[in-house]
N, C-alpha and C positions, 0 to 999 in steps of 0.2 A: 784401237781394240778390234777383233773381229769379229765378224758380222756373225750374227745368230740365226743368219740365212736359214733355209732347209741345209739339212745336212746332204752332203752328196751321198749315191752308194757305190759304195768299194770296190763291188764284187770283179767290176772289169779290171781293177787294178789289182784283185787277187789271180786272177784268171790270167792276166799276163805275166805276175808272178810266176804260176805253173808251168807257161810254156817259156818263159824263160830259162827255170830250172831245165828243163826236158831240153834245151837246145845244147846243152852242156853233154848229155847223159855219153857215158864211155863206157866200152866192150871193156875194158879193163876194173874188176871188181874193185881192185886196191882204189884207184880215180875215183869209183863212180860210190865208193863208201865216206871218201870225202866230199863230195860232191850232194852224196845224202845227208851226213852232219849238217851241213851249211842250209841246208832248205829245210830241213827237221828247227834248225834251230831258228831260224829266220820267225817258222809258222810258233811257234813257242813263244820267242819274246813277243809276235804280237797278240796272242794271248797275256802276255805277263805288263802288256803295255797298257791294256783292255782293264784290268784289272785295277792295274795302281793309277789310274784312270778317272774310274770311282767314283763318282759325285763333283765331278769337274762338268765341267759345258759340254753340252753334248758338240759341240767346234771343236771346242779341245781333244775331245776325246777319239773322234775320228782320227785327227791330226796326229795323234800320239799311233794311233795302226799305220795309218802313212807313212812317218818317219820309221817304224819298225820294219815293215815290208821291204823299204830302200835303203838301212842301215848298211846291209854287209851285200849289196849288189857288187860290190868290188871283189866279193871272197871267189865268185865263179873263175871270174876271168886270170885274175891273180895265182889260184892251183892250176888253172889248165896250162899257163904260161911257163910257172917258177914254179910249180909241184912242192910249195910251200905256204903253209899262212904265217910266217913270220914276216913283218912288214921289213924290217930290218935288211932281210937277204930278199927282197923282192922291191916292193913299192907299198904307201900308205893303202890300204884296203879304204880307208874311208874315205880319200880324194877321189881314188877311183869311184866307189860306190856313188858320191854327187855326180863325178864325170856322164855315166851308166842312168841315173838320172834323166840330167839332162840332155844327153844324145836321144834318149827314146821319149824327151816331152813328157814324160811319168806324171809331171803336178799340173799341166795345161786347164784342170778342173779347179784348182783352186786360186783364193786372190791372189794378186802381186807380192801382199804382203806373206799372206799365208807359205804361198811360195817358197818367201825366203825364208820364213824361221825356219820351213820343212827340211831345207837344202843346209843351212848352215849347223841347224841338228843331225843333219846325216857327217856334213864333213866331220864334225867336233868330236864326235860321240867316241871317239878311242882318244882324244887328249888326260895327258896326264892329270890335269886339274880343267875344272870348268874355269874361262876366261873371264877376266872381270868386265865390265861393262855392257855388257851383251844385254839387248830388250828384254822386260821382264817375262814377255809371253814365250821369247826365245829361249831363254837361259833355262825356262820353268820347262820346256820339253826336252832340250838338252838333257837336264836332268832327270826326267822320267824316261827319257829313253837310255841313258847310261842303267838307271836300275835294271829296268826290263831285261836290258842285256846280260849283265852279272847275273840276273838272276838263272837265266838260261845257259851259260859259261860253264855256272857251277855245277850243274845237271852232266853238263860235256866231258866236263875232266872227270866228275866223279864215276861217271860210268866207262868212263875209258879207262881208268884202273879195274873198275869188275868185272870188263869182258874178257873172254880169252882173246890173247897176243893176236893170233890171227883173224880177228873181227876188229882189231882197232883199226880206228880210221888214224893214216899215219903219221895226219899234221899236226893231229892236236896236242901234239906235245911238245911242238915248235922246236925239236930236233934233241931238246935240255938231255944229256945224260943221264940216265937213271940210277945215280951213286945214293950211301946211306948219306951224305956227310951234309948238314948245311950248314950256309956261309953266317960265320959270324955277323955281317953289318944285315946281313935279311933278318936274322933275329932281332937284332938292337932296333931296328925302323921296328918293325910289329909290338914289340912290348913299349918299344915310345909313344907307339899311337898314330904311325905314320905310315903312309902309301911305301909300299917297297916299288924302286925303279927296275927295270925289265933290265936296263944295266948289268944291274948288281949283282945277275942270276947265274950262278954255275953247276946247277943243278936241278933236273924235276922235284925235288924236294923244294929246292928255293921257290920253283913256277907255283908248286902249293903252296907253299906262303906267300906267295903275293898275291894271290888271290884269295886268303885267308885277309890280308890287309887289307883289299877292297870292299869287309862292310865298314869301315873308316870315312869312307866315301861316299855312302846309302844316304838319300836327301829325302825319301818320303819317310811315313812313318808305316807304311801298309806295307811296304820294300821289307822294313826290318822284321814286320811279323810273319811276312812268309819265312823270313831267315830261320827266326826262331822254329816256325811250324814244322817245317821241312827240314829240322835238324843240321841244316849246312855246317854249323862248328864240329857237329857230332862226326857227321860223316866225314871232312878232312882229316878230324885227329885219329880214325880211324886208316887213313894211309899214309899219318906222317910217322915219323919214329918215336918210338915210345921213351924219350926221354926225358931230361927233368927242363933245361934247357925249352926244348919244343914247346911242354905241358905247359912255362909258366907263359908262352909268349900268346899260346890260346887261350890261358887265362885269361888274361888282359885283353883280350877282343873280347872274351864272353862278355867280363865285368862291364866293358862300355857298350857294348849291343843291351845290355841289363837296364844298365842307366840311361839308354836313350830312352827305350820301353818304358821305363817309369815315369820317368820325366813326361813323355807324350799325355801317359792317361792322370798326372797330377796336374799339366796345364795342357789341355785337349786343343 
């Protein structure tokens, strides 16, 4: 278990955070708009890590802005390289992000142990599924740092569709086509109830549904009510197409984000 020491303070490891970001910054607006994404959103999930956090140990709860701060330390190095965040046509953003880590000694304040949950939560945190066996104090940040994330993702895309064209930051859309059409098997995984694979995807319609299929994946229950609060089903079916197809496959998330919600406050 770990210790319920004094908790460390952050602030130098926020502060190196900052000039980290700044060591990237580019005279080119188009870079340095991507480049703002990635630090905008870094500082949000660990706000959104803070949060579904909650009434956990104050160890843990540090531990969870930890692992948020050093999640996407791979996304800098990764655009400035390959002027993509698709891990696909570049390298895993999360290997990197542990690599980035440990080159600059980042966790040298915390235990051995501690350490390793922090680093193995950063490398995992973009795996298709959470892997079985993992310690439970590991597996339990794993998983609160994968919400945290979704949670702040969904803010990304959505507002990358409401800005004008030439304010978007131009990776966030991982290159996907902008066609009406989406793929039949994206639809069949979402109304089944399943995570759609990045595979599957041949279109930014499809990239929204698969990120519509990531509350499938949501592990806390404080994750699911920001969902609901924040209207995240509302606002995607707001930019997918208005057909019958689409509408039933959002149903079917609604219905089971509904059901978990219930189920939480019939057995607390």
């Amino acid at each position: 278990m770990m210790s319920e020491a004094e908790v460390p303070d952050l602030e130098p490891l926020r502060a190196w955070f900052a000039s980290y970001c700044g060591s990237f910054r580019s005279p080119d607006p188009e870079q340095q708009r991507n480049f703002d994404l990635k630090e905008k959103h870094t500082r949000n999930v660990c706000l959104a890590a803070r949060r579904i956090a909650q009434g956990e140990s104050p160890r843990f709860c540090m531990l969870a802005e930890v692992a948020a701060v050093c999640h996407d330390l791979g996304r800098f190095p990764q655009f400035r390289d390959f002027h993509t965040f698709k891990d696909s046509d570049s390298l895993n953003h999360a290997h990197l992000s542990a690599q980035v880590v440990k080159e600059h000694a980042l966790l040298d304040f915390l235990t051995r142990q501690e350490r390793e949950t922090v680093e193995i939560a950063v490398r995992l945190h973009n795996v298709f599924e959470v892997p079985a066996g993992l310690p439970p104090e590991t597996g339990k940040l794993l998983r609160l740092l994968r919400d945290a994330d979704k949670l702040d993702i969904w803010r990304v895309f959505i507002e990358y569709f409401q800005a004008p064209e030439e304010e978007r930051a131009s990776a966030a859309g991982l290159g996907f086509p902008d066609i009406p059409e989406c793929a039949p098997e994206v639809l069949d995984a979402v109304r089944s109830g399943k995570l759609v694979h990045l595979s599957s995807l041949r279109s930014l319609n499809d990239f929204k549904l698969l990120q519509v299929s990531w509350i499938y994946d949501i592990n806390f229950v404080s994750t699911l009510s920001f969902i609901r609060e924040r209207g995240v089903l509302e606002q995607f079916a707001a930019i997918l197409p208005d057909d019958d197809a689409v509408l039933d496959a959002l149903a079917r998330v609604r219905e089971y984000l509904d059901r978990r919600l219930d189920d939480s406050t019939r057995n607390p």
